[in-house]
C-alpha positions as CSV (number, residue, x, y, z in Angstrom):
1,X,-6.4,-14.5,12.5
2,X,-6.3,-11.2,11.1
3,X,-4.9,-9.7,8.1
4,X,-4.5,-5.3,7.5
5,X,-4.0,-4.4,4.1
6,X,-3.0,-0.8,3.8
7,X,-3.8,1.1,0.5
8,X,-2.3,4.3,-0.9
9,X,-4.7,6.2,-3.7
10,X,-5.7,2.7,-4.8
11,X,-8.7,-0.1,-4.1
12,X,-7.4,-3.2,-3.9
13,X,-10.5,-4.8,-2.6
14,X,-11.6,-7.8,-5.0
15,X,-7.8,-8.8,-4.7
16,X,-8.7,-8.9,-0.5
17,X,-11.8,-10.7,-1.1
18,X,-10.1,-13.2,-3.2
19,X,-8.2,-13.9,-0.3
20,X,-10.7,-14.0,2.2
21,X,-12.2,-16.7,-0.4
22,X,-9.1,-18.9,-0.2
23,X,-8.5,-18.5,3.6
24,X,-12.0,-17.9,5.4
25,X,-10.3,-18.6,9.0
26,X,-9.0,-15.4,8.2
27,X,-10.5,-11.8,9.3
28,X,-9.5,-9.4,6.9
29,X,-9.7,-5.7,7.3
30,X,-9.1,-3.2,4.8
31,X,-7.8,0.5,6.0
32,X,-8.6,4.0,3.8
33,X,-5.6,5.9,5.0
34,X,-5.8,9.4,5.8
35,X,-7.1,11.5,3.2
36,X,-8.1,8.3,1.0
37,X,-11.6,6.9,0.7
38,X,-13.7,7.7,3.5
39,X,-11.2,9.1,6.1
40,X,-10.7,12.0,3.8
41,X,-13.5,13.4,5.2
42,X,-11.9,13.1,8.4
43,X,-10.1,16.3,9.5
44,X,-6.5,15.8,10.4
45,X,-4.1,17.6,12.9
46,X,-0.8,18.1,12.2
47,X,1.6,16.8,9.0
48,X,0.4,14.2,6.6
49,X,3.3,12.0,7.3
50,X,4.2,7.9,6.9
51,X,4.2,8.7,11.1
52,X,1.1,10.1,11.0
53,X,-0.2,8.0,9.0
54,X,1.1,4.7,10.7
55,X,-0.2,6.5,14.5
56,X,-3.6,6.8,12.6
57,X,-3.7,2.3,11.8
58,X,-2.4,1.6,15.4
59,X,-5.1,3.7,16.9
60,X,-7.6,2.1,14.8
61,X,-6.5,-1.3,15.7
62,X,-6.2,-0.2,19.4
63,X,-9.9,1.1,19.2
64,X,-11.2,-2.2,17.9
65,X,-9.0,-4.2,20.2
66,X,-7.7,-6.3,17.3
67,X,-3.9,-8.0,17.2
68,X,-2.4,-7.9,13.5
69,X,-0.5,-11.1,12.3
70,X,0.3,-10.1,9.4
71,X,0.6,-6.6,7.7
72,X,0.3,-5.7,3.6
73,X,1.0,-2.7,2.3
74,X,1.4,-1.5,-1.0
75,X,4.0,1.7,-2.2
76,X,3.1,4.2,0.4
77,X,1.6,1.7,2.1
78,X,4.4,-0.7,2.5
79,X,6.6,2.3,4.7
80,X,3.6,3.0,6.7
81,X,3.5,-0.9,7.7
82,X,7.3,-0.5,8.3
83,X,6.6,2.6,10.4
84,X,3.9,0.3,12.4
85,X,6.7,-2.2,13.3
86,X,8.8,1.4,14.3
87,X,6.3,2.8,16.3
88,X,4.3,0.3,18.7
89,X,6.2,-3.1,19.7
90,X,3.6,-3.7,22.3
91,X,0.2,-3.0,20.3
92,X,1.3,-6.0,17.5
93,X,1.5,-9.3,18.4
94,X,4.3,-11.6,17.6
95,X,4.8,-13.4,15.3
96,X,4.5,-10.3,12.8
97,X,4.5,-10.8,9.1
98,X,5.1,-7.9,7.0
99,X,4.9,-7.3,3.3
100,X,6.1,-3.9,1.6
101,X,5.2,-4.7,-2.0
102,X,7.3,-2.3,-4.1
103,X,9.0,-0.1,-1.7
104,X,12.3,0.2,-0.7
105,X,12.7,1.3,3.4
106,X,14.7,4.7,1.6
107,X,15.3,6.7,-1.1
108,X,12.1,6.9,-3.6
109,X,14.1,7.0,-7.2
110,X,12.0,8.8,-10.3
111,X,11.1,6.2,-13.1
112,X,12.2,5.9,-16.4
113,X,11.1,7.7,-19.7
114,X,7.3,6.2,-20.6
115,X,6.9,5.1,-17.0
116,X,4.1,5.8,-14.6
117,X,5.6,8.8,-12.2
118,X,2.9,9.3,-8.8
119,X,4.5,12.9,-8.8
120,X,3.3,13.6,-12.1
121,X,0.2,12.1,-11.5
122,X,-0.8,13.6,-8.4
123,X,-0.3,17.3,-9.8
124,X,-2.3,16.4,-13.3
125,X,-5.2,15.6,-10.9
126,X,-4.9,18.7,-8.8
127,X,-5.4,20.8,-11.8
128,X,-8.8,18.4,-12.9
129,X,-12.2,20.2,-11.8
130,X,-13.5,18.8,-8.7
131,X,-16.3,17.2,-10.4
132,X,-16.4,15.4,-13.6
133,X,-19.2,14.4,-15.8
134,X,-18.3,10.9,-15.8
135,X,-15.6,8.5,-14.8
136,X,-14.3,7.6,-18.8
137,X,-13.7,11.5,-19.4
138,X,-11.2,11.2,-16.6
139,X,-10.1,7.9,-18.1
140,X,-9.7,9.7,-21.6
141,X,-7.6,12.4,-20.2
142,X,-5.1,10.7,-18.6
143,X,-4.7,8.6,-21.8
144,X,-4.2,11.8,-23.6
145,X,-1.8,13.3,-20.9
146,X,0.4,9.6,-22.1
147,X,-0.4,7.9,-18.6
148,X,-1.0,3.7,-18.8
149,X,-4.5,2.7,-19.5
150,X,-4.8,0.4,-16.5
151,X,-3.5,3.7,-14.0
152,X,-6.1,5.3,-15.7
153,X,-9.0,2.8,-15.1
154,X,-7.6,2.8,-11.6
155,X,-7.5,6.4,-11.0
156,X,-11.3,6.6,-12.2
157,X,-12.5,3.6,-9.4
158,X,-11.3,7.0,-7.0
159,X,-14.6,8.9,-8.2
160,X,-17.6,8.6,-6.4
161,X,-21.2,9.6,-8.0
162,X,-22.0,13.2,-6.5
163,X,-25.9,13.9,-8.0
164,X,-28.2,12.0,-6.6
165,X,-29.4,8.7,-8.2
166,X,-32.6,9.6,-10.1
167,X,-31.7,13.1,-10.2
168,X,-32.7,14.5,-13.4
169,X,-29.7,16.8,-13.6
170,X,-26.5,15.1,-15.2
171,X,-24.3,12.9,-13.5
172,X,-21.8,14.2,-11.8
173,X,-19.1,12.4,-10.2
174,X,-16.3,13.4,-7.5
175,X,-13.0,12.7,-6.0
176,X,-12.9,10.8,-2.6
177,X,-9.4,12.0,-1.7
178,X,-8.0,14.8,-0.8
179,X,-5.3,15.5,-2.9
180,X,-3.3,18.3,-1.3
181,X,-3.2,15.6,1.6
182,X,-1.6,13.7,-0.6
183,X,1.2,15.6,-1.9
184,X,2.2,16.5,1.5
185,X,2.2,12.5,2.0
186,X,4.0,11.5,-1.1
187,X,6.5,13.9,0.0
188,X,7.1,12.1,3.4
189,X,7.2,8.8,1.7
190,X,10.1,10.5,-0.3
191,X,11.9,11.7,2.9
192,X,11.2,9.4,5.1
193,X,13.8,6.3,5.9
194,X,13.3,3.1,7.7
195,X,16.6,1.1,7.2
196,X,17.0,0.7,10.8
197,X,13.6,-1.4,10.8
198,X,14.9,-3.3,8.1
199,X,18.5,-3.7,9.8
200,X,17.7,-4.3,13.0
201,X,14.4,-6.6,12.7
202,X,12.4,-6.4,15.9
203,X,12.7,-10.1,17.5
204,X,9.8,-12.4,16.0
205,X,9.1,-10.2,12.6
206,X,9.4,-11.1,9.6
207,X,9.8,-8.6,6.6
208,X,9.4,-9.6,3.2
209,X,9.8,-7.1,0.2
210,X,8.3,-8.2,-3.1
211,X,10.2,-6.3,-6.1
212,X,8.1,-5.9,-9.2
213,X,9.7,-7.0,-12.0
214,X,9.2,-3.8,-14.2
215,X,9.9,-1.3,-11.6
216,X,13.8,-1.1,-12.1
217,X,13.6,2.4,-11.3
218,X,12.9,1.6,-7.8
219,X,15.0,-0.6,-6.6
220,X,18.9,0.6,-7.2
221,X,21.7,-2.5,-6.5
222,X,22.3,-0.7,-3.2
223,X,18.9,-1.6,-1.5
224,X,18.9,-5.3,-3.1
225,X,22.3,-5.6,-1.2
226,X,21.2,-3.8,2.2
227,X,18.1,-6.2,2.0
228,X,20.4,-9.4,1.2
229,X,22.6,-8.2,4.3
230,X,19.7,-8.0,6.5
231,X,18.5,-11.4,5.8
232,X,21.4,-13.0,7.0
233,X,21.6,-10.6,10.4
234,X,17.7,-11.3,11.2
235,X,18.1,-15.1,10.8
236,X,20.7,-14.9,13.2
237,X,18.8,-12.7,14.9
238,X,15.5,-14.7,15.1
239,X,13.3,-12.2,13.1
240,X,13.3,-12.7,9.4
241,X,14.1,-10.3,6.3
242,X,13.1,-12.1,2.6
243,X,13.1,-10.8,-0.8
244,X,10.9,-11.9,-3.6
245,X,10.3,-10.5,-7.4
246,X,7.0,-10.7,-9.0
247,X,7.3,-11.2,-12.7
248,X,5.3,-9.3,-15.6
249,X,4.5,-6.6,-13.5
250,X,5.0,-3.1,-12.9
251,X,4.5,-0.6,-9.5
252,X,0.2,-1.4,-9.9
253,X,1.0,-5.2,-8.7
254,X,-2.4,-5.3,-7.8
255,X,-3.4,-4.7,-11.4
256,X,-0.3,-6.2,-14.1
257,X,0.0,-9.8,-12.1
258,X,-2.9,-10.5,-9.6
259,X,-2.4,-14.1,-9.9
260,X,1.2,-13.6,-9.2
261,X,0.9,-11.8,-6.6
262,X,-1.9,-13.9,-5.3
263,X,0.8,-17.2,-4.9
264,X,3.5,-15.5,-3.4
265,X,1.1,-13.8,-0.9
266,X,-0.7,-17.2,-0.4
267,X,2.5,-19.0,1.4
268,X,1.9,-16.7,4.3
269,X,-1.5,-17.5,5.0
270,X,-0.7,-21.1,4.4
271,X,2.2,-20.7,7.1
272,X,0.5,-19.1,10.2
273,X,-2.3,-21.0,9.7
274,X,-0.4,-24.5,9.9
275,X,1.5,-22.4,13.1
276,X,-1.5,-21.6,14.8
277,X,-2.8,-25.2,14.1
278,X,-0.2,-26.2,15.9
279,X,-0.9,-23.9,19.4
């Protein structure tokens, strides 16, 4: 059994292995997208697109001749799992579970005054040096440019140590994305649209949406209908389209309400396991 978490300019590995803890039947794999982690070393043709970006997972997963039963993908993320589903019926086997956690299929809305904006965030770190003396100095900066702590702390796991250990020189620490990459991405996850993945469920998927509580800006009545429409057409449909809210959290799930989180992801490992008990 095999589980593909996809991250966008975030680490969400001790939340993975706590999973892998819970459900060792489970393989889990854990993707750097393009121009994240180490693929951003990795020169790229073309756009930096959810497409793109999608093409780049299902080549992986073609490579290593694995089958995914169940994809997570976080913001960014969560449209490039959707654009999976779009893009190869053949290369994923069925039954698919997918989870976009905080993401509508559409429109990207701007937050709220005294929110968190990526947009924001990604152009204060293009005008950082590209190497920092140390990971609190970035830490201290985006507290004093008014972003959250935790996004701070998050942004800083992003830096990798550049001298060499030992070195008698200072540390020095640098980025390991590549953020002009990402601003051309963010700005496909803007544009880009997958309503008709959500609206016409590909027989034997199942798409589930997890809302965070805290990111009202996201979410507008509009895609909370569209999504309670589709989850009466799928089940009719025999595919499956749920919705679920995570309390006391914001966009960073990962971060304000890992245990949260941790439940509501839990029933789907608990489900295709008891399914494949049963083959």
């Amino acid at each position: 059994m095999r589980l593909y978490l996809i991250n966008y300019i975030c680490h969400e590995g001790s939340f993975a292995k706590r999973l892998a803890q819970e459900f060792p039947m489970w393989q889990f794999l854990l993707v750097d997208l393009r121009c994240h982690g180490d693929s951003a070393s990795i020169k790229k043709r073309g756009s930096h697109t959810v497409a793109s970006t999608a093409f780049d997972v299902l080549k992986l997963i073609g490579q290593l001749r694995l089958s995914p039963r169940v994809l997570v993908g976080h913001s960014f993320g969560g449209k490039v799992a959707l654009s999976m589903v779009d893009q190869a019926a053949k290369p994923l086997a069925r039954p698919v579970r997918v989870w976009v956690l905080d993401a509508t299929p559409g429109k990207v809305r701007s937050g709220l005054d005294g929110e968190d904006h990526p947009v924001e965030l990604i152009d204060f770190l293009r005008r950082m040096p590209v190497q920092v003396n140390s990971k609190q100095e970035v830490v201290d900066a985006l507290v004093k440019a008014k972003f959250s702590v935790d996004v701070a702390r998050w942004v800083a796991t992003n830096l990798r140590r550049s001298s060499p250990s030992g070195s008698r020189s200072s540390p020095s620490y640098s980025w390991i994305f590549n953020l002009n990459g990402i601003s051309e991405m963010y700005k496909s996850y803007e544009d880009t649209n997958l309503w008709r993945i959500v609206e016409n469920v590909p027989r034997g998927v199942h798409i589930n949406f997890l809302k965070a509580e805290r990111s009202l800006h996201r979410w507008a009545l509009e895609d909370l209908q569209r999504i309670h429409t589709a989850e009466e057409v799928a089940a009719d449909e025999a595919g499956g389209v749920e919705m679920h809210v995570l309390e006391d959290a914001g966009h960073w799930v990962h971060a304000d309400n890992p245990d949260g989180l941790f439940r509501i992801l839990s029933s789907t490992f608990r489900i295709e396991t008891s399914l494949r008990g049963r083959e």
